[in-house]
C-alpha positions as CSV (number, residue, x, y, z in Angstrom):
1,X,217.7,133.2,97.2
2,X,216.3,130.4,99.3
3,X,214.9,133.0,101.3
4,X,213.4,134.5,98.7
5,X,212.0,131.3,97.5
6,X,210.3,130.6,100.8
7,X,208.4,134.0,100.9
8,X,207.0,132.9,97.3
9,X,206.0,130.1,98.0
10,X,204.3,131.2,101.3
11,X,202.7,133.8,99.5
12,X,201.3,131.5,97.1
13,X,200.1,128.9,100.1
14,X,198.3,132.1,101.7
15,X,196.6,133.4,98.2
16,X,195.2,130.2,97.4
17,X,194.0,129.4,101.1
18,X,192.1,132.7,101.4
19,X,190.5,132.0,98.4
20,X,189.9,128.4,99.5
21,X,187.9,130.1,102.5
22,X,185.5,132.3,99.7
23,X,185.1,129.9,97.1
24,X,181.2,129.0,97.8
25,X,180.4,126.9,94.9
26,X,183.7,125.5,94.2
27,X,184.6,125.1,90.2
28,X,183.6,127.6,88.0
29,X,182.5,130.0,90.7
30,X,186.4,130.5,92.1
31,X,187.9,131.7,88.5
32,X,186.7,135.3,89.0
33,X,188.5,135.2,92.2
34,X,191.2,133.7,91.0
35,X,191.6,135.7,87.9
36,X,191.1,138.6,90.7
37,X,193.9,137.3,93.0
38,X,196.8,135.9,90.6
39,X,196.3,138.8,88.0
40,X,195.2,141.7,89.4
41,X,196.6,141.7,92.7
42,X,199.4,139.6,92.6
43,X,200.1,140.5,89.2
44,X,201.7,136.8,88.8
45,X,200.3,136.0,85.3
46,X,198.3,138.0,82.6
47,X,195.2,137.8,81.4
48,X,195.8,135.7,77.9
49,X,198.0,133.3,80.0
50,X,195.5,133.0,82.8
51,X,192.6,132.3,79.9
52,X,194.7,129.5,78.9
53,X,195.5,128.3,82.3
54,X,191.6,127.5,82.8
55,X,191.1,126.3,79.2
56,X,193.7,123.6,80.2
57,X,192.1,122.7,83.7
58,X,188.4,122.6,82.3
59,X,189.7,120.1,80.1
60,X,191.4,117.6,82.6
61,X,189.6,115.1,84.8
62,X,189.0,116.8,88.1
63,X,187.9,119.8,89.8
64,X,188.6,123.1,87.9
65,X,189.4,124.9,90.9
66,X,192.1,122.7,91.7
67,X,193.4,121.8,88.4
68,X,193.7,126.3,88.1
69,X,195.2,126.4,91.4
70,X,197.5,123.7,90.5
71,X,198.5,125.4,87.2
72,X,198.9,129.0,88.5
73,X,201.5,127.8,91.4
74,X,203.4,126.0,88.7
75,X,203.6,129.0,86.2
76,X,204.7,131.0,88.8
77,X,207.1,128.8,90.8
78,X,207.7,125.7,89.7
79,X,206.6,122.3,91.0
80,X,207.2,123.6,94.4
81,X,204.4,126.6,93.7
82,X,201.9,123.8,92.4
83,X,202.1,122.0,95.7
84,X,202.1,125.0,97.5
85,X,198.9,126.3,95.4
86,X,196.6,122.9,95.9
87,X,197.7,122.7,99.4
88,X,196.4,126.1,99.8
89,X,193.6,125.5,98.1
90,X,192.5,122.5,99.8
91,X,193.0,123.3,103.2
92,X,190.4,125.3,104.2
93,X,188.0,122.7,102.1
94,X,188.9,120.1,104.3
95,X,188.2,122.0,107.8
96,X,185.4,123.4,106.7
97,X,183.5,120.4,105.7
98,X,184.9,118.1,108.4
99,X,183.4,120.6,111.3
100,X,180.3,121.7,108.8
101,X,179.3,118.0,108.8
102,X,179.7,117.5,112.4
103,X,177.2,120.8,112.7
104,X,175.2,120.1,109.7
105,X,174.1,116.6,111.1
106,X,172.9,118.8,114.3
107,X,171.4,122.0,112.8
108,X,170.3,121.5,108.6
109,X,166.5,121.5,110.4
110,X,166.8,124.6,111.3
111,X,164.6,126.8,108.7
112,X,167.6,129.6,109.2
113,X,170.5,127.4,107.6
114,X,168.0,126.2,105.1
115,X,167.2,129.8,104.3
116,X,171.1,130.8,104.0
117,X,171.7,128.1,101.4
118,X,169.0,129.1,99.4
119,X,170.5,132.2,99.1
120,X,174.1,131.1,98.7
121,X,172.8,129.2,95.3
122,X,172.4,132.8,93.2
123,X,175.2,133.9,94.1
124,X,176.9,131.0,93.3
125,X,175.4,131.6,89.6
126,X,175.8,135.6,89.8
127,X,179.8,134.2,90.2
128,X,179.5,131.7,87.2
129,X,178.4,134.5,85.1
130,X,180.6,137.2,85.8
131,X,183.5,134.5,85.3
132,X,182.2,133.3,81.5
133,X,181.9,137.6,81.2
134,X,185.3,138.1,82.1
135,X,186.5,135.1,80.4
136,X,184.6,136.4,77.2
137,X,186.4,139.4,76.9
138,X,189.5,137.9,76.5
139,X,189.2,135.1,74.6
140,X,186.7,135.6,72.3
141,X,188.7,138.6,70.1
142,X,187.2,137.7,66.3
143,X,183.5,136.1,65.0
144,X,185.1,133.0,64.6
145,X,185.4,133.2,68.3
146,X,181.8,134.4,68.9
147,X,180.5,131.4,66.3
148,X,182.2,128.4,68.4
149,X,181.0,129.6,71.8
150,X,177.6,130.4,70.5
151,X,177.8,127.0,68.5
152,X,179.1,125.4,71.9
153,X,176.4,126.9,73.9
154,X,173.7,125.8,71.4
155,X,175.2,121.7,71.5
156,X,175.5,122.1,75.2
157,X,172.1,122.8,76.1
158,X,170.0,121.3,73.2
159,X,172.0,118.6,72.4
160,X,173.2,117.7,75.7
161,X,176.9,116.9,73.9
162,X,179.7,116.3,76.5
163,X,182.0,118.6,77.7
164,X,185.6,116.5,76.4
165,X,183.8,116.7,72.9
166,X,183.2,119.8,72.5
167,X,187.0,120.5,73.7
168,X,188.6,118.0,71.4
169,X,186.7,120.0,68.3
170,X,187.9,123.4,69.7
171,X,191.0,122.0,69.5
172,X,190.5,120.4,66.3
173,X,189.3,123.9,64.7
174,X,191.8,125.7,66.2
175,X,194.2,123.7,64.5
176,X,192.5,124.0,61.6
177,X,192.0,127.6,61.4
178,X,195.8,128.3,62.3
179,X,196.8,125.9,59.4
180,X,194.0,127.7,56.7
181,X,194.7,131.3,57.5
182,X,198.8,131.0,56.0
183,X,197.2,130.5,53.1
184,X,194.1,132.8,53.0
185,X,196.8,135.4,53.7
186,X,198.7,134.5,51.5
187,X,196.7,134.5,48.5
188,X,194.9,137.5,49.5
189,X,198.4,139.0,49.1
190,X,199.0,137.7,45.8
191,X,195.4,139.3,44.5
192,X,196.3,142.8,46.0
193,X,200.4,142.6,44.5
194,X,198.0,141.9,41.3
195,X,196.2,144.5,41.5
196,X,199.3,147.4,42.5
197,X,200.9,146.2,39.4
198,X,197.8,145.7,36.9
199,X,197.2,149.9,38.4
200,X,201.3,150.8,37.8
201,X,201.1,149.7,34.2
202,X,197.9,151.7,33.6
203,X,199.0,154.8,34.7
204,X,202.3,154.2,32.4
């Protein structure tokens, strides 16, 4: 078992450090590849649980890369997985910037490396964009859905409203809706019994 425990968590370590070597961009450009990774390949957690998963980190102080990462290792194993998923995660960060800056100071002149991060930047947003896609698809399911992100979207960009805000209403309408709909339901049930029974006399 502890055997078995071990190759988890090493699998875990090595997942989440390849995709700490990709992840140009950092944040919201990693959760395609995550989603990719821990669902698709790895088949770890499903889609609704891994929609969740990023719902939660967006929402915490902190970069959502880590805060996924962090989440994922823990759904899957335990508080031992979560440490294994950050340190994973971060790892290749932290060499990569300490020799980039080392070579950066030396080099970021050079029109080439200026012409390679120009180039890096659409991608970066080609990434961003496939992730809200993907996202989309599975957790917007009904036009209540489609209203609050297009609502969101709208207070995001025209009213420059911050991002904890506009969680906390989700939230707060979520709520709502989950504690309206019981009774929506239930009288719309009433109407239709009404109805059955107003049709049986009739036909006596």
């Amino acid at each position: 078992m502890a055997n078995a425990d071990f190759r988890l968590l090493r699998d875990i370590y090595i997942s989440f450090f390849k995709l700490g070597c990709v992840s140009f961009g950092g944040g919201y450009s990693m959760i395609p590849l995550i989603e990719r990774e821990v669902v698709d390949n790895r088949k770890w957690v499903d889609k609704e649980k891994v929609v969740d998963i990023f719902a939660v980190a967006e929402s915490l102080p902190g970069a959502i890369a880590l805060n996924a990462s962090t989440f994922v290792g823990c759904s899957v194993a335990g508080t031992p997985g979560a440490i294994a998923a950050l340190l994973g995660n971060v790892t290749p960060s932290v060499v990569i910037v300490l020799v980039l800056s080392i070579l950066f100071s030396k080099f970021s002149t050079y029109p080439e490396v200026k012409s390679a991060f120009r180039a890096i930047y659409p991608v970066i947003v080609g990434l961003i964009l496939y992730a809200a896609y993907k996202i989309g698809r599975t957790a917007i399911k009904d036009i209540i859905g489609v209203f609050i992100a297009v609502a969101v979207f709208i207070a995001s960009l025209f009213l420059h409203i911050e991002p904890i805000p506009l969680i906390i209403a989700g939230a707060v309408i979520g709520i709502a809706i989950s504690c309206i709909k019981p009774i929506i339901n239930a009288k719309s049930n009433t109407k239709i019994s009404a109805k059955v029974e107003k049709t049986d006399d009739g036909s006596v």
